[in-house]
VOGURO-313227 format. One record per residue: residue number from 1; residue in three letters; chain; x, y, z of N, C-alpha, C in turn. Coordinates in steps of 0.1 Angstrom, whole numbers, plus 5000, padded with zeros to 4 digits. Example, Ala and Ser with C-alpha at 12.3 -4.5 7.8 and 13.67 -1.06 7.14 Angstrom:
REM residues 2
+-----+------+-----+------+------+------+------+------+------+------+------+------+
| seq | type | mol |  nxx |  nyy |  nzz | caxx | cayy | cazz |  cxx |  cyy |  czz |
+-----+------+-----+------+------+------+------+------+------+------+------+------+
|   1 |  ALA |   A | 5132 | 4943 | 5078 | 5123 | 4955 | 5078 | 5132 | 4967 | 5078 |
|   2 |  SER |   A | 5128 | 4978 | 5071 | 5137 | 4989 | 5071 | 5129 | 5000 | 5079 |
+-----+------+-----+------+------+------+------+------+------+------+------+------+
END
This chain:
REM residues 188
+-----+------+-----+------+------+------+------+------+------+------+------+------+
| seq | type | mol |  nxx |  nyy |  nzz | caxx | cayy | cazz |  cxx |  cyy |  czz |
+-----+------+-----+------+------+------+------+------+------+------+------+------+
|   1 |  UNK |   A | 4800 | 4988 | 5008 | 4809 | 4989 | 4997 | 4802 | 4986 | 4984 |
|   2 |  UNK |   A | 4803 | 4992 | 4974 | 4796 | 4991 | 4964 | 4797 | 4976 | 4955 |
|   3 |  UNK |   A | 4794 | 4970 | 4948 | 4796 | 4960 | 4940 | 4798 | 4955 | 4924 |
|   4 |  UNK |   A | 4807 | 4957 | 4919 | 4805 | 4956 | 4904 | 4801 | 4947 | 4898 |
|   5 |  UNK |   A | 4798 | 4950 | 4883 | 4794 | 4936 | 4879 | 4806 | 4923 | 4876 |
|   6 |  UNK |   A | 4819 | 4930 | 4876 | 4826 | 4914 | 4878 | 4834 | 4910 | 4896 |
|   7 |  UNK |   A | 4833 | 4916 | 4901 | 4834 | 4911 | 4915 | 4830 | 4919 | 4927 |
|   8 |  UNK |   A | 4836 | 4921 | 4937 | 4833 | 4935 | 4946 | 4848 | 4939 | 4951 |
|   9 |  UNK |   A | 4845 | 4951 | 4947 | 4849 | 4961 | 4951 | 4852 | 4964 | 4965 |
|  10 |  UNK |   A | 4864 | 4964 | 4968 | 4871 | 4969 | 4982 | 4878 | 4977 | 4984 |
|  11 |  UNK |   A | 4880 | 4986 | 4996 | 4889 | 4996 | 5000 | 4891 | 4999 | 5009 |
|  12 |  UNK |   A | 4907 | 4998 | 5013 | 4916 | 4997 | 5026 | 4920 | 5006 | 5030 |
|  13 |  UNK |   A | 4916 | 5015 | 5041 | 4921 | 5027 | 5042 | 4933 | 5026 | 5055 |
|  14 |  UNK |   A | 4941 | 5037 | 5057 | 4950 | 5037 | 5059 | 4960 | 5050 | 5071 |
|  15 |  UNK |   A | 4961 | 5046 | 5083 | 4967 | 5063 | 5082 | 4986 | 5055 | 5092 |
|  16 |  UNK |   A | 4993 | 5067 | 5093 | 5007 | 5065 | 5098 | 5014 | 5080 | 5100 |
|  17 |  UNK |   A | 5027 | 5070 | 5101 | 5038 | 5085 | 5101 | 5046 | 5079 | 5088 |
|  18 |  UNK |   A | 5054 | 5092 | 5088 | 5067 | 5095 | 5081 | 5077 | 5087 | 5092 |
|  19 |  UNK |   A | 5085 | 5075 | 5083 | 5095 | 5071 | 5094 | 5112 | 5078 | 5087 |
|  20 |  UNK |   A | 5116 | 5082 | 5072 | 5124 | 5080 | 5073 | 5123 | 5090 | 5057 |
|  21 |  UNK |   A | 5132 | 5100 | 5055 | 5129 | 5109 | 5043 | 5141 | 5106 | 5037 |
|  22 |  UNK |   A | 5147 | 5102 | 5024 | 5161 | 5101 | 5019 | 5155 | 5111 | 5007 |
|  23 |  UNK |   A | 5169 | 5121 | 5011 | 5168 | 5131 | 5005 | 5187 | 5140 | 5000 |
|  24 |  UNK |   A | 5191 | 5130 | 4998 | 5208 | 5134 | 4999 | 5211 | 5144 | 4990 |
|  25 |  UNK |   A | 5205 | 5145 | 4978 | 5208 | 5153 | 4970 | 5203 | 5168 | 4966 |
|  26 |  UNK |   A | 5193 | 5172 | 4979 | 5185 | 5185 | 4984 | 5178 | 5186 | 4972 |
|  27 |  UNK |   A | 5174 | 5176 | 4966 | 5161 | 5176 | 4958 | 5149 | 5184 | 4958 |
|  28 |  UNK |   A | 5145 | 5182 | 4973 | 5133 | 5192 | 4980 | 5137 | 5193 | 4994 |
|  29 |  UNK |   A | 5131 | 5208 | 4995 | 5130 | 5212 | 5008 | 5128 | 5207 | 5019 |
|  30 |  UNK |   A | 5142 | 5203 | 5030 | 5142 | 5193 | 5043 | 5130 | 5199 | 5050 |
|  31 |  UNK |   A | 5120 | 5209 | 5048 | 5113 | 5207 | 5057 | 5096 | 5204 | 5050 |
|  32 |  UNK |   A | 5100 | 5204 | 5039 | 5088 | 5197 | 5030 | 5079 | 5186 | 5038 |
|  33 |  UNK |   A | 5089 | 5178 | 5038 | 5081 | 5163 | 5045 | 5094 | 5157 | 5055 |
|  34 |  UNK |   A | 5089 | 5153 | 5069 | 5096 | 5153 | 5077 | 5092 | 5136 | 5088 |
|  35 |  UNK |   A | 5102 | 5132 | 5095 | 5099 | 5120 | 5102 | 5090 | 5126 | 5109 |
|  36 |  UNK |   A | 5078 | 5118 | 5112 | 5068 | 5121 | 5124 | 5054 | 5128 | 5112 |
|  37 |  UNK |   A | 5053 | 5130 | 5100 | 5044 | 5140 | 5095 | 5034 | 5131 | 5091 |
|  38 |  UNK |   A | 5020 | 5134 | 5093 | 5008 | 5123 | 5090 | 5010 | 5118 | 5081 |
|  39 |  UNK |   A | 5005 | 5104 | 5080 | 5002 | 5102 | 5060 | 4992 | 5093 | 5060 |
|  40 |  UNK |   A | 4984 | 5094 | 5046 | 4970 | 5089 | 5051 | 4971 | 5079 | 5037 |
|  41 |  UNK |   A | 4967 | 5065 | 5035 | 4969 | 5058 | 5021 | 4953 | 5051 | 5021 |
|  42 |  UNK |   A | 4952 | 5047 | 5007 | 4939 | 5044 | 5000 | 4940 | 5035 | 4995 |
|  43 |  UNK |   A | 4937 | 5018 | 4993 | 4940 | 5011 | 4983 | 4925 | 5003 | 4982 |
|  44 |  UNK |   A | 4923 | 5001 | 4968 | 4912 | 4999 | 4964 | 4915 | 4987 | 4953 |
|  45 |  UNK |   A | 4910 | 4974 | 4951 | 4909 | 4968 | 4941 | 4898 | 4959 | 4940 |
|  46 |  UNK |   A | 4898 | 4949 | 4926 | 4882 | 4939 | 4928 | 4884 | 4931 | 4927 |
|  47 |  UNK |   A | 4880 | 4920 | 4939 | 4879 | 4911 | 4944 | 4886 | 4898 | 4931 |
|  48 |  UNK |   A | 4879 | 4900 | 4918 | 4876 | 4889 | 4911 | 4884 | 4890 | 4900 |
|  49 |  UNK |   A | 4895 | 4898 | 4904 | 4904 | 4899 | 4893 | 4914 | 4889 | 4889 |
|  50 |  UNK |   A | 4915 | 4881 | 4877 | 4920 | 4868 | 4880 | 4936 | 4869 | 4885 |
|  51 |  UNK |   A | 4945 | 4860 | 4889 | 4954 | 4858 | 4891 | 4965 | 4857 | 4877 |
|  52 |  UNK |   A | 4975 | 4860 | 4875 | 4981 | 4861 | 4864 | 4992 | 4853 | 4872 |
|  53 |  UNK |   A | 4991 | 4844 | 4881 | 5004 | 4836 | 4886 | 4999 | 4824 | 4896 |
|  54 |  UNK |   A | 4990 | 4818 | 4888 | 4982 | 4807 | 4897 | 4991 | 4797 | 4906 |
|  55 |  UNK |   A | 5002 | 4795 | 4910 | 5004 | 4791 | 4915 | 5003 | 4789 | 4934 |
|  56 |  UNK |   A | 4999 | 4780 | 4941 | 4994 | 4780 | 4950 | 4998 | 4788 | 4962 |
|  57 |  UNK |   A | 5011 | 4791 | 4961 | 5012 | 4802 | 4972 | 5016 | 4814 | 4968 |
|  58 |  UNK |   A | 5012 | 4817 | 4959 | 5021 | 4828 | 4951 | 5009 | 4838 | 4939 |
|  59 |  UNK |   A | 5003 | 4850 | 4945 | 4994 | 4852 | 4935 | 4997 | 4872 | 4928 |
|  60 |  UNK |   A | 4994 | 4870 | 4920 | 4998 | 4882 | 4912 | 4987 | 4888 | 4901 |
|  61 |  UNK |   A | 4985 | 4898 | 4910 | 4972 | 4901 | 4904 | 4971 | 4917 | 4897 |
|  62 |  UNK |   A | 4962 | 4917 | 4883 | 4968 | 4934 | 4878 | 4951 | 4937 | 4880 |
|  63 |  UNK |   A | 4951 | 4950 | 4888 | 4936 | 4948 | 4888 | 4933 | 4964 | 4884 |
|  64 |  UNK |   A | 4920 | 4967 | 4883 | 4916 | 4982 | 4883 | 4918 | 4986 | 4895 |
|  65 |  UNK |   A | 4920 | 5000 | 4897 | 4919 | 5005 | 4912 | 4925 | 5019 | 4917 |
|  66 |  UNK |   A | 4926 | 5017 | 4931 | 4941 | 5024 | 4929 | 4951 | 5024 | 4944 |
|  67 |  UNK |   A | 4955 | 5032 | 4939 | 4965 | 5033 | 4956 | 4971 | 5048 | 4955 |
|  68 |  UNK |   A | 4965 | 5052 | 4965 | 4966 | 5070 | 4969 | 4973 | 5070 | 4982 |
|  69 |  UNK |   A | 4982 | 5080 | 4985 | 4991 | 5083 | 4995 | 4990 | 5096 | 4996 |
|  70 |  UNK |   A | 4987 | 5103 | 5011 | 4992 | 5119 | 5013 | 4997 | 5119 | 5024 |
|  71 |  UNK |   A | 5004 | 5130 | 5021 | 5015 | 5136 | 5029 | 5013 | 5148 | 5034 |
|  72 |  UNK |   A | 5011 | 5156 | 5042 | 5011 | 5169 | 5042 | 5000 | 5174 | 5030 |
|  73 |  UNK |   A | 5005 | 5182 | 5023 | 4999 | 5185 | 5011 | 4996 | 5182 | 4999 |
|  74 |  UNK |   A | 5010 | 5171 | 5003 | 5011 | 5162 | 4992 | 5004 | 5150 | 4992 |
|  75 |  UNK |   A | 5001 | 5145 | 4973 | 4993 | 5134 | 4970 | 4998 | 5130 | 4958 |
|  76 |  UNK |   A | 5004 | 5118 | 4959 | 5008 | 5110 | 4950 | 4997 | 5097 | 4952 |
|  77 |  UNK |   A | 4995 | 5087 | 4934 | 4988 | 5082 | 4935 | 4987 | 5076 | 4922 |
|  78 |  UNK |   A | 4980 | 5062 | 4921 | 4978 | 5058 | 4904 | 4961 | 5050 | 4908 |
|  79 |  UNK |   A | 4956 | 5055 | 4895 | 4942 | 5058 | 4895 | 4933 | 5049 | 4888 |
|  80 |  UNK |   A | 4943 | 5042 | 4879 | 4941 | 5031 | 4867 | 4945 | 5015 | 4869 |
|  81 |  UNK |   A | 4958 | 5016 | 4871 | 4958 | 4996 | 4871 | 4969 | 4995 | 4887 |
|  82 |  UNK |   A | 4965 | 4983 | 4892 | 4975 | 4983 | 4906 | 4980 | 4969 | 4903 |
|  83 |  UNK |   A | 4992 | 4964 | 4906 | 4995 | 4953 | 4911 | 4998 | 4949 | 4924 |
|  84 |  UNK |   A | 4991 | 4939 | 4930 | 4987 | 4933 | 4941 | 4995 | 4921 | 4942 |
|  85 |  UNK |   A | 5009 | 4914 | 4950 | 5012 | 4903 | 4948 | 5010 | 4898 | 4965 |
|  86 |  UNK |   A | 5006 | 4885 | 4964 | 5008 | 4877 | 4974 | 5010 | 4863 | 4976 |
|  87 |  UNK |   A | 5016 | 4865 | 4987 | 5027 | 4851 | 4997 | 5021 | 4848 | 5004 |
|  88 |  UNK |   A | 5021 | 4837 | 4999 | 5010 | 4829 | 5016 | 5021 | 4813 | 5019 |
|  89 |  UNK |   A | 5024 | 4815 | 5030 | 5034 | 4802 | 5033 | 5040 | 4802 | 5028 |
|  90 |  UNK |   A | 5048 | 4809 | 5019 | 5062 | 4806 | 5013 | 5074 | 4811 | 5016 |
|  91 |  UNK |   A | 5089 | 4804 | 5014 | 5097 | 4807 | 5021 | 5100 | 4806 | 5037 |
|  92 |  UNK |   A | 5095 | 4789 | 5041 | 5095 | 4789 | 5054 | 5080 | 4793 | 5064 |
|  93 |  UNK |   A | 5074 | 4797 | 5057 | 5062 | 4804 | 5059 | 5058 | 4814 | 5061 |
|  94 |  UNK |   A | 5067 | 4823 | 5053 | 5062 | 4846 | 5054 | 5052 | 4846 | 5043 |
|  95 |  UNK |   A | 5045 | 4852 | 5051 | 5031 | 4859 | 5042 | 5037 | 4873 | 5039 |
|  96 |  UNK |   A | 5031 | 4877 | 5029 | 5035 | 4889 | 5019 | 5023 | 4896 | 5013 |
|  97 |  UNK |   A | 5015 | 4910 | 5018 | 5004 | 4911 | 5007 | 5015 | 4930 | 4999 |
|  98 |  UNK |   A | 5013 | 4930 | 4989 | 5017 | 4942 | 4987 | 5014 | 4943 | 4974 |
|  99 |  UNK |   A | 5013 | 4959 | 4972 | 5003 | 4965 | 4965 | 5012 | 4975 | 4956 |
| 100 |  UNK |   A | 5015 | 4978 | 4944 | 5024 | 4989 | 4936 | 5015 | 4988 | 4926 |
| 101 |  UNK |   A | 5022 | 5002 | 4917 | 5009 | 5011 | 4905 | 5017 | 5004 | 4895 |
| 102 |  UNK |   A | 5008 | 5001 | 4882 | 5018 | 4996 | 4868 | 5018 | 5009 | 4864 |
| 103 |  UNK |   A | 5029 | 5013 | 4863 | 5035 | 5023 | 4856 | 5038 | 5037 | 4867 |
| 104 |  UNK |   A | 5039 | 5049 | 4861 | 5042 | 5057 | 4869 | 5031 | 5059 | 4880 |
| 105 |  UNK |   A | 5030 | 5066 | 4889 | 5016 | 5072 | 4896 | 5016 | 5083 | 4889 |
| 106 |  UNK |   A | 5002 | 5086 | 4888 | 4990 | 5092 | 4881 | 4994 | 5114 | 4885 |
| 107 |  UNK |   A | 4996 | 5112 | 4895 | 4999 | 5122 | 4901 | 5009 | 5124 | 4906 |
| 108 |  UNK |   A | 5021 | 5134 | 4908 | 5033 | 5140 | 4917 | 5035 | 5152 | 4921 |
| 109 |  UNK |   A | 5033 | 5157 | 4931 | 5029 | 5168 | 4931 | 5039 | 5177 | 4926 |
| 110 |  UNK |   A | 5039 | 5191 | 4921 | 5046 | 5197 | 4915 | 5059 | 5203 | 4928 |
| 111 |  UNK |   A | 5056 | 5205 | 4938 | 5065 | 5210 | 4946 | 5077 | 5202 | 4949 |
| 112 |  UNK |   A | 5073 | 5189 | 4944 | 5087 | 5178 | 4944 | 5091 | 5175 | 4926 |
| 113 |  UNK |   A | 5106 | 5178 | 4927 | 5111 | 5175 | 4912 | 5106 | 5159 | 4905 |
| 114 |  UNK |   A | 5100 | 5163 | 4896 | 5096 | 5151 | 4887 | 5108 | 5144 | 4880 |
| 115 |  UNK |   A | 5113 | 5127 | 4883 | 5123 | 5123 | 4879 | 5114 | 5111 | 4865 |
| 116 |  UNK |   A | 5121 | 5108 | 4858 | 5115 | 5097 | 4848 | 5106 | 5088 | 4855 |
| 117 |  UNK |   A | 5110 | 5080 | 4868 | 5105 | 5070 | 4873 | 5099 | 5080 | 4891 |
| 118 |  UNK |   A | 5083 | 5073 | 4886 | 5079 | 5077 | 4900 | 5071 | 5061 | 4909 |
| 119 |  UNK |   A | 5075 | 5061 | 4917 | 5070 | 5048 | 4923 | 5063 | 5050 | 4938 |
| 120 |  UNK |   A | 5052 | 5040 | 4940 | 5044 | 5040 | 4951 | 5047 | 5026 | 4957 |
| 121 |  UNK |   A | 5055 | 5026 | 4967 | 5052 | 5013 | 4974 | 5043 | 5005 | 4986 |
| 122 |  UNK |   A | 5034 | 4997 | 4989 | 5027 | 4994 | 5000 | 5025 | 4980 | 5007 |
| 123 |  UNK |   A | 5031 | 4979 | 5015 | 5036 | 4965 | 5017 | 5034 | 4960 | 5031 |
| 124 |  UNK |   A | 5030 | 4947 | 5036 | 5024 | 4941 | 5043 | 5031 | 4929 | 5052 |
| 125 |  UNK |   A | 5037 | 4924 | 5059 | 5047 | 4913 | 5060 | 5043 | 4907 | 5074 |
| 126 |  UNK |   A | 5043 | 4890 | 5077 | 5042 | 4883 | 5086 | 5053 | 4879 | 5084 |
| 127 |  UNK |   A | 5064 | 4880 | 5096 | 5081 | 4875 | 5089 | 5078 | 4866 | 5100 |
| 128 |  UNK |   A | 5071 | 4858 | 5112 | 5076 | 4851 | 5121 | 5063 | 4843 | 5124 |
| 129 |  UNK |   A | 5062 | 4834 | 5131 | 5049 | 4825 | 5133 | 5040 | 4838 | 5142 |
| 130 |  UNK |   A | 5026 | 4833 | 5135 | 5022 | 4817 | 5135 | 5020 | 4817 | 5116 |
| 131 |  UNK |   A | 5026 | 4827 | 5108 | 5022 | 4824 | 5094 | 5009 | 4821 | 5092 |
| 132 |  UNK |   A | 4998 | 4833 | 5096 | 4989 | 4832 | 5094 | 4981 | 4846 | 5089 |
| 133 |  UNK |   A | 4988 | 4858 | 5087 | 4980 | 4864 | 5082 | 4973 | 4871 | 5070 |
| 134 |  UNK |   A | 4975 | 4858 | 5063 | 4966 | 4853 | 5049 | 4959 | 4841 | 5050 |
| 135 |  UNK |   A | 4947 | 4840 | 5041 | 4945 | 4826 | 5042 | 4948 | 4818 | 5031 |
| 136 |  UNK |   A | 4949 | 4826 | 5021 | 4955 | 4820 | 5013 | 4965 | 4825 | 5000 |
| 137 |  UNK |   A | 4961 | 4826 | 4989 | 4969 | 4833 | 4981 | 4960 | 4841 | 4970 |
| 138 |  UNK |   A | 4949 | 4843 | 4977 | 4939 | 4849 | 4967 | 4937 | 4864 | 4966 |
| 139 |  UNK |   A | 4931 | 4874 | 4964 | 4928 | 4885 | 4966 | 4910 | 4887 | 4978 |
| 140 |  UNK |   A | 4916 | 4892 | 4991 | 4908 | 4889 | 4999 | 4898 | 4902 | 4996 |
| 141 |  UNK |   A | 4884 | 4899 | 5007 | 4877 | 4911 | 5008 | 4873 | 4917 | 5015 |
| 142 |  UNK |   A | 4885 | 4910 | 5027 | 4891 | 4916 | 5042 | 4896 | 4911 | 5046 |
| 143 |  UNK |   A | 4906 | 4920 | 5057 | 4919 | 4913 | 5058 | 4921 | 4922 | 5072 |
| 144 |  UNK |   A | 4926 | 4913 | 5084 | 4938 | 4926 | 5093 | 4945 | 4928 | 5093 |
| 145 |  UNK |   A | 4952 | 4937 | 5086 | 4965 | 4944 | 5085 | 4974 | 4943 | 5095 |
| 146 |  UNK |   A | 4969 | 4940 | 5106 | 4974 | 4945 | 5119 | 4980 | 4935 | 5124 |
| 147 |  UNK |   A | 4976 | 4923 | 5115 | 4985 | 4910 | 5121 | 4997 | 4906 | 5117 |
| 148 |  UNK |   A | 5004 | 4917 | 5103 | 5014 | 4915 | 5101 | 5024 | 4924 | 5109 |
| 149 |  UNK |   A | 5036 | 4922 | 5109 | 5046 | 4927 | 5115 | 5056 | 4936 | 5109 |
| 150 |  UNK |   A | 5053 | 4934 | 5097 | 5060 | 4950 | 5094 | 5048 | 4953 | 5084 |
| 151 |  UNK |   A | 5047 | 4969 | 5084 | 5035 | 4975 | 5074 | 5041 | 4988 | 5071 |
| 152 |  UNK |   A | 5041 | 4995 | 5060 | 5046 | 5001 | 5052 | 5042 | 5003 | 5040 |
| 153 |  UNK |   A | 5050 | 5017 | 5039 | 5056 | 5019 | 5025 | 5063 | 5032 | 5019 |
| 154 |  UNK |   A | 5065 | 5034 | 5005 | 5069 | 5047 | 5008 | 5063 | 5053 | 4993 |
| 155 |  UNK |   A | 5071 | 5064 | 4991 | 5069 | 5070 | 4977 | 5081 | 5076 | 4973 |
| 156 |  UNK |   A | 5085 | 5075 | 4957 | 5101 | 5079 | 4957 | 5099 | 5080 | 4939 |
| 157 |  UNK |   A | 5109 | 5092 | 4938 | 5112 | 5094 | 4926 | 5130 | 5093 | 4922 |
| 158 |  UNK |   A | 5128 | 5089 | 4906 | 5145 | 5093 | 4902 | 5149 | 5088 | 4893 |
| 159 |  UNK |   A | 5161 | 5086 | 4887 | 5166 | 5087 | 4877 | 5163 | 5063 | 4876 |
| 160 |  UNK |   A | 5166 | 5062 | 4859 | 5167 | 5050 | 4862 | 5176 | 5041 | 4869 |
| 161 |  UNK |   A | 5189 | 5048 | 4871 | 5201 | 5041 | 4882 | 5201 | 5048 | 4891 |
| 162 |  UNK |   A | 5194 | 5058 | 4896 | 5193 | 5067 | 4911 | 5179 | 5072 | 4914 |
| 163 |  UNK |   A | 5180 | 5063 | 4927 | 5166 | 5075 | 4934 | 5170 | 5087 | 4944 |
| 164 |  UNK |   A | 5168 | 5096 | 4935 | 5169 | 5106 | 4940 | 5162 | 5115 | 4952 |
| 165 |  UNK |   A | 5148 | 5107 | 4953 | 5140 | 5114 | 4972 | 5131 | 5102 | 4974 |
| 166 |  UNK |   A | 5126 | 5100 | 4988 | 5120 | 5088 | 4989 | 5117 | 5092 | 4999 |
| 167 |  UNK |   A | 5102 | 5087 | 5006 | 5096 | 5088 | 5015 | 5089 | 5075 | 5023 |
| 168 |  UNK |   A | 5095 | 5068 | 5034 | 5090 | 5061 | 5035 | 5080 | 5060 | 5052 |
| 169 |  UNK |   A | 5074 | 5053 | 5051 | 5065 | 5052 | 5065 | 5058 | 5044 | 5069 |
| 170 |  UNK |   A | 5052 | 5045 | 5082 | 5047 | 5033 | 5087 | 5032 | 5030 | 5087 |
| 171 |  UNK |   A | 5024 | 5021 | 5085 | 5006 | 5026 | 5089 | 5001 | 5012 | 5098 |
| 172 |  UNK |   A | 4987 | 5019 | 5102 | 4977 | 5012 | 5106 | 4968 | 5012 | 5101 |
| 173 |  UNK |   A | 4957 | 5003 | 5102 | 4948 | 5000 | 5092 | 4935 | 5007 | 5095 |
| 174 |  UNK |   A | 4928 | 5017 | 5092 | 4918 | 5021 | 5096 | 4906 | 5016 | 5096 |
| 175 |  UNK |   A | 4896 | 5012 | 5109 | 4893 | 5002 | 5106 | 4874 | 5011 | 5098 |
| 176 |  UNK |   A | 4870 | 4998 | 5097 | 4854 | 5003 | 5092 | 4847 | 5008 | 5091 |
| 177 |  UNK |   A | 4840 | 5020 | 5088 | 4830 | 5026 | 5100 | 4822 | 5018 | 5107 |
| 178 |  UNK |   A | 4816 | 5007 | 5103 | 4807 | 5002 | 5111 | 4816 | 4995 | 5123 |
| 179 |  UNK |   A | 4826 | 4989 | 5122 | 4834 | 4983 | 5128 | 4843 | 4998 | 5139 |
| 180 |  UNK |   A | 4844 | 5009 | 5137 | 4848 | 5018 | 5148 | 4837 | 5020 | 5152 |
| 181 |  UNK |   A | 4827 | 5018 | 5151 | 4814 | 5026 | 5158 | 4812 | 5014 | 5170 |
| 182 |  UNK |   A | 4813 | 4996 | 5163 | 4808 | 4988 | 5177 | 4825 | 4990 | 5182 |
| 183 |  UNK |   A | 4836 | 4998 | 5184 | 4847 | 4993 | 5190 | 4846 | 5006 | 5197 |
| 184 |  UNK |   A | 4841 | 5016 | 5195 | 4840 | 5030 | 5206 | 4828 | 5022 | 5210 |
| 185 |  UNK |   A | 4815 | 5015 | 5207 | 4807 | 5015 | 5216 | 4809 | 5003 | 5229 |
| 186 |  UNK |   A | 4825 | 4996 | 5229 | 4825 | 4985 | 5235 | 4817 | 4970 | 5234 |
| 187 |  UNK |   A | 4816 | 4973 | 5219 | 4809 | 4954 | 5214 | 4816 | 4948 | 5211 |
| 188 |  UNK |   A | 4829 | 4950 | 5206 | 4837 | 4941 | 5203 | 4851 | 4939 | 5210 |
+-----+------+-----+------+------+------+------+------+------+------+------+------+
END
């Protein structure tokens, strides 16, 4: 992974399905994007971006980066700033890592109606013991996804009092190359 000069740089790649399309208002074509249809996500930020909510289990971070989603054809995404918030022990003890763009995403594809508000969500959750899958409340520079219990996210456009289409789904964490190469060759 490359390294910048104020921290390093990381990037979490991602693949899943389509769990669930709300689409009530035939905004776009039901067979556009469908339950079951791949989707592949990107999230990228640096390490050393400070916290803007130092509090000990609670961290919120605006960092460069980005967070890309495709669908089908489609590729929504923001290319400039991401906010990163995370829960570590709080609330009884749910960890929380989750990831959304400040401001619109960067891209929407034209085949879906553009509403004022476009949003990317990507979200991470340990809702039950052992409350461990963070170590703390920092911005990590690895992490297993796989140990939380709900993983997600979606993408959705619409008005400021209505969302009008929304796509949401489920992922797994794709792991490293170096790390799929010793797990096909049986070393780990």
């Amino acid at each position: 992974m490359p390294v910048a000069a104020s921290g390093e740089i990381v990037t979490f790649d991602f693949t899943g399905g389509v769990s669930d399309v709300y689409n009530p208002f035939s905004v776009a074509s039901p067979s556009l994007v469908q339950v079951g249809d791949p989707v592949q996500v990107s999230l990228r930020f640096d390490t050393a971006t400070p916290d803007a909510n130092p509090e000990a289990n609670w961290g919120t971070f605006f960092s460069p980066g980005w967070l890309k989603v495709g669908i089908n054809r489609l590729n929504f995404e923001c290319t400039t700033t991401i906010r990163i918030d995370i829960l570590h022990g709080a609330n009884g003890g749910q960890e929380l890592f989750q990831a959304v763009p400040v401001g619109s995403p960067t891209a929407w594809p034209e085949v879906l109606p553009t509403y004022p508000y476009q949003y990317i969500n990507f979200a991470f959750f340990e809702t039950g013991p052992p409350y461990d899958f963070l170590s703390n409340a920092n911005l990590p520079s690895d992490l297993d996804f796989s140990r939380a219990d709900i993983r997600g996210g979606s993408v959705s456009t619409g008005t400021s009092t209505l969302n009008m289409y929304e796509i949401r789904f489920n992922l797994v964490q794709v792991p490293e190359p170096a790390v799929a190469s010793l797990l096909a060759g049986g070393l780990l």
